[in-house]
C-alpha positions as CSV (number, residue, x, y, z in Angstrom):
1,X,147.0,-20.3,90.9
2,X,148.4,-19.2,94.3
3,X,147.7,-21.2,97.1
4,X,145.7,-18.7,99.7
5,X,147.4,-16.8,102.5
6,X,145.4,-18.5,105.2
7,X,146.5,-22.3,104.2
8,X,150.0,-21.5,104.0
9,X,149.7,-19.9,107.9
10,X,147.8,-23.2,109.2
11,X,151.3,-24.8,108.1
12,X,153.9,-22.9,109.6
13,X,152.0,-22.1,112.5
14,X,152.3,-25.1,114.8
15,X,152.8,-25.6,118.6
16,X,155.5,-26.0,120.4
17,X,154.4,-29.5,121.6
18,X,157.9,-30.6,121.3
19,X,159.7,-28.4,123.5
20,X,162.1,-30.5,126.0
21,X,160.7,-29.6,129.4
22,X,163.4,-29.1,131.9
23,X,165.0,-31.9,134.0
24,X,164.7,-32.2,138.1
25,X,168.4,-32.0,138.3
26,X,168.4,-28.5,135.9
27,X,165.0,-27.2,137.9
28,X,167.7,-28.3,141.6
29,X,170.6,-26.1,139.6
30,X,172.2,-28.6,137.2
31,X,176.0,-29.3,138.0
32,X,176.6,-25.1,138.7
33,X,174.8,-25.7,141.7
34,X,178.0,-27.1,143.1
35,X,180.3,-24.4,142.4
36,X,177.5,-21.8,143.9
37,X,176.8,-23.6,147.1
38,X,180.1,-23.3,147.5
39,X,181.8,-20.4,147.0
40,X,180.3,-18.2,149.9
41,X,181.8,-21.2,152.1
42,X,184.9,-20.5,150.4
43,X,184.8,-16.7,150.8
44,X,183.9,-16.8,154.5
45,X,186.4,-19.1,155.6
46,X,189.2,-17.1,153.4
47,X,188.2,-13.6,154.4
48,X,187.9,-14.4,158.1
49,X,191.5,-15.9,158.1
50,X,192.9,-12.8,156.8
51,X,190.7,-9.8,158.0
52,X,188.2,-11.1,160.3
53,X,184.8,-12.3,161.2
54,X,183.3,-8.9,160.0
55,X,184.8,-8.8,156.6
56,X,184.3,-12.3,156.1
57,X,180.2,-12.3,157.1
58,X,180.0,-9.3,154.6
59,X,182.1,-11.4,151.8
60,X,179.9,-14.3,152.4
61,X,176.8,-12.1,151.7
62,X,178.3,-10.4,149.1
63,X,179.8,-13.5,147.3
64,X,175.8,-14.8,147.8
65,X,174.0,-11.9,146.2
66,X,176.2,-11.6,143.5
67,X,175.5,-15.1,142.5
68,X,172.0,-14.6,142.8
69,X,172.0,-11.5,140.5
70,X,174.0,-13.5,137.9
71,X,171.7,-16.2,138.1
72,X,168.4,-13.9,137.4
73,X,170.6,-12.2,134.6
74,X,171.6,-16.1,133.1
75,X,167.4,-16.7,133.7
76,X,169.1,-20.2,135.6
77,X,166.4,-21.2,137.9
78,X,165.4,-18.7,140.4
79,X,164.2,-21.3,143.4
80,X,168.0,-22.7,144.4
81,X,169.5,-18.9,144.1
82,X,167.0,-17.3,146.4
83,X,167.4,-20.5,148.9
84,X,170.7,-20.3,148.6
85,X,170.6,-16.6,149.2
86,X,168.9,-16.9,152.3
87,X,171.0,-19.7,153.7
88,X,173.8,-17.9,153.7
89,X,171.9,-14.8,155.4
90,X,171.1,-17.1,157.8
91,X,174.2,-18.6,158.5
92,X,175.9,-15.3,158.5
93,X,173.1,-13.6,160.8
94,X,174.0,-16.6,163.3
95,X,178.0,-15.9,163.1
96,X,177.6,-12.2,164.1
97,X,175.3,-13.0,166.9
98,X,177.6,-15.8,168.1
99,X,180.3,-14.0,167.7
100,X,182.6,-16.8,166.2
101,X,183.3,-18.0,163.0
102,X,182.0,-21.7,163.4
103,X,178.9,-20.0,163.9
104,X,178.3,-19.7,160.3
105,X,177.9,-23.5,160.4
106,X,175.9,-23.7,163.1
107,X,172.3,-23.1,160.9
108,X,173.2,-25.8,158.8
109,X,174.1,-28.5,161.3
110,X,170.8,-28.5,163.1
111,X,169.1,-28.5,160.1
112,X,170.9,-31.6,158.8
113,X,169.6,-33.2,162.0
114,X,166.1,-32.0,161.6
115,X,166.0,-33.8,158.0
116,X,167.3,-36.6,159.6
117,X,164.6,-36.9,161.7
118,X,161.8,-35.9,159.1
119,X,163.0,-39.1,156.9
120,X,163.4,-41.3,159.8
121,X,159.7,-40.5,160.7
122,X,158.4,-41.1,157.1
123,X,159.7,-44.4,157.3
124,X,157.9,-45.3,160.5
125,X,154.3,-43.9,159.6
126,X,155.0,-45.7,156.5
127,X,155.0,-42.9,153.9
128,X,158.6,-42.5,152.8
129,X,159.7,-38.9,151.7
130,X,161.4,-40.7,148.7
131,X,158.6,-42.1,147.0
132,X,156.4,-38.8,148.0
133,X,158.4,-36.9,146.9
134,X,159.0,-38.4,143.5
135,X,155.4,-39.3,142.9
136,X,153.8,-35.8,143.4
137,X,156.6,-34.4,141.2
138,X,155.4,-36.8,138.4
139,X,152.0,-36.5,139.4
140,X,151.8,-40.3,139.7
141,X,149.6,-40.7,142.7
142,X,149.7,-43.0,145.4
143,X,149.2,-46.3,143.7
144,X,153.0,-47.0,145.0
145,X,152.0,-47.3,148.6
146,X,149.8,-50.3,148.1
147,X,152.4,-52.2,146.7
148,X,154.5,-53.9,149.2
149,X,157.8,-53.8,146.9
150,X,157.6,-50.1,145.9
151,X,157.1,-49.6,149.7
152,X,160.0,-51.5,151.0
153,X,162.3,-49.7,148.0
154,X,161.1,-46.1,148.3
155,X,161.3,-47.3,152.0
156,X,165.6,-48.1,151.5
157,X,166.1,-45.2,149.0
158,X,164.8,-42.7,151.5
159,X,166.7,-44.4,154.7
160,X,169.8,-43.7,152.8
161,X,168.7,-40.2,153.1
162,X,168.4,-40.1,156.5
163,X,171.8,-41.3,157.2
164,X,173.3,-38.9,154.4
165,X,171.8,-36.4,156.9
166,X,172.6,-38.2,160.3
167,X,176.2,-38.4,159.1
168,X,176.5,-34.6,158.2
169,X,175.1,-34.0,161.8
170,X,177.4,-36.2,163.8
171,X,180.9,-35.5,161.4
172,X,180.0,-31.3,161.6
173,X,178.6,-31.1,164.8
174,X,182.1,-33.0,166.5
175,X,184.0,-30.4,164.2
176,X,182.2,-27.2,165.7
177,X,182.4,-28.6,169.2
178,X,186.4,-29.2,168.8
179,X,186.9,-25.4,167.1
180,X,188.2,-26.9,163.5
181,X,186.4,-23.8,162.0
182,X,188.5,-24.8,158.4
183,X,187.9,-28.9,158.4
184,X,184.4,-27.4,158.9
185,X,183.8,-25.4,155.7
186,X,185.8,-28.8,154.0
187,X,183.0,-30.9,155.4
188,X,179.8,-28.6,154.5
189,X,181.0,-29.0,151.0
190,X,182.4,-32.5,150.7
191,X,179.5,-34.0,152.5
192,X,176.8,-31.7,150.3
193,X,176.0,-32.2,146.2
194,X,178.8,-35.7,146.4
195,X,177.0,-37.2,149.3
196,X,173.9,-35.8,147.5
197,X,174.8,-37.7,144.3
198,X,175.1,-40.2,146.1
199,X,171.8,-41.1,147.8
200,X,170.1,-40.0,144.4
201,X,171.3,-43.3,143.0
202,X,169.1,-45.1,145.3
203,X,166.6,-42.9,145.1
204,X,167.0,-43.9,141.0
205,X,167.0,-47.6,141.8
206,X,163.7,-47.3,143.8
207,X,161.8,-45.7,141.3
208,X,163.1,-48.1,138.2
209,X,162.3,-50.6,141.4
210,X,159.2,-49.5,141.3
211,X,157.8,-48.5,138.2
212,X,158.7,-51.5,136.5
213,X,156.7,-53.6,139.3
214,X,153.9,-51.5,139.0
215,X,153.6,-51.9,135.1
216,X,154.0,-55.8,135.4
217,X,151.0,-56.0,137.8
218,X,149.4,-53.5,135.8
219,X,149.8,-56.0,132.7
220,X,148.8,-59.1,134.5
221,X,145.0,-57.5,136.1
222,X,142.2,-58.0,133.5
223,X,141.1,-55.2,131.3
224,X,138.7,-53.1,133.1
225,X,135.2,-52.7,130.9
226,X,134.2,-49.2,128.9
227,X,130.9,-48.1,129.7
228,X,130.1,-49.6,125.5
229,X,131.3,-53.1,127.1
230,X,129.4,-53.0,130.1
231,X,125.9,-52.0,128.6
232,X,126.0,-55.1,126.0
233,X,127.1,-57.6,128.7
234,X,124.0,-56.8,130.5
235,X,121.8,-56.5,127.0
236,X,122.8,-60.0,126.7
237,X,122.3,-61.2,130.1
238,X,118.6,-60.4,129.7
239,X,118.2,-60.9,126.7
240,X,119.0,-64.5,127.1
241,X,117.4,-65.2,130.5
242,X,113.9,-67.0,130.4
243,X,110.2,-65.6,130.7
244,X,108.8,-65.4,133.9
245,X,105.6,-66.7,132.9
């Protein structure tokens, strides 16, 4: 006897359940994300040396859409090309209006600041972007603010942050003022993904910090009652207690 149709489909037919969901770092742009941020830097700085600040805004553009169209086509992440994309529209839409080639740096100096100062005021009202930011990306909730040790870590990790940020403010904003449109580009992509990488570590360390603080506290409270446990506690309670007559 053959074995019907319909069993042999219930086996072979199984979910997916198993299926490695992508990483934060691959969701940010994995390691290529380095090599695309990047190049348009490159481009612009190379083009304007040798034809000008027209050629080397258009470059810059170009160089960006055409690594946005090749990361649709390669179905990479779309969120980091499109930000990307419009970065380096931005940056570019500032150099023309300016005039000047250090323009093209200007968008991303102020913005370094303004991060600067978002951290630095997480910090103070005592909600650090850090361990925000991690927990509602994990959906862990807020349990972490109510411990004084996740606090004071997520607290550090995000402070490191803020001066990641402060620095690329200070070091880039001294290079625009002095004209050193070249040591410029070299800082927008030294101080990027490495200094990035960097303040991710503690960002790392503040989570492990935390989670494994959290699990220990959650280990040492008593077991909290099921509904089951609750309703015979009290069966016995009265049970037991005397007549009032």
């Amino acid at each position: 006897m053959t074995e019907p149709a319909g069993g042999e489909q219930k086996k072979t037919a199984e979910p997916d359940d198993n299926k490695p969901q992508p990483t934060l770092l691959e969701q940010m742009g994995g390691l290529s994300g380095l090599f695309y941020s990047s190049l348009p830097v490159i481009v612009f700085v190379i083009a304007n040396a040798i034809f000008g600040l027209t050629v080397g805004i258009w470059a810059a553009v170009g160089s960006a859409v055409a690594i946005t169209v090749l990361r649709i086509v390669r179905k990479e992440p779309l969120q980091p090309a499109i930000s990307g994309f419009f970065g380096v529209a931005i940056a570019a839409f500032i150099a023309y209006r300016t005039g000047s080639a250090k323009g093209f740096f200007l968008f991303g100096i102020w913005t370094s600041l303004v991060y600067f100062g978002v951290f630095v005021l997480s910090i103070v009202v005592r909600w650090p972007l850090a361990g925000v930011v991690w927990n509602a990306l994990n959906g862990s909730g807020h349990a972490w603010r109510k411990d004084k040790k996740s606090l004071i870590a997520y607290s550090i990790a995000t402070g490191s942050m803020a001066l990641i940020f402060g620095a690329r403010f200070v070091v880039q904003r001294w290079l625009y003022d002095e004209d050193y449109t070249g040591w410029l580009a070299f800082a927008k992509i030294a101080m990027g993904y490495p200094l990035y990488a960097l303040g991710l570590l503690t960002v790392v360390w503040a989570v492990r910090r935390s989670d494994k603080h959290l699990k220990a506290l959650a280990e040492e409270a008593p077991a909290e009652e099921t509904d089951e446990e609750v309703e015979a506690r009290l069966r016995a309670k009265y049970a037991q207690a005397p007549d009032s007559a």
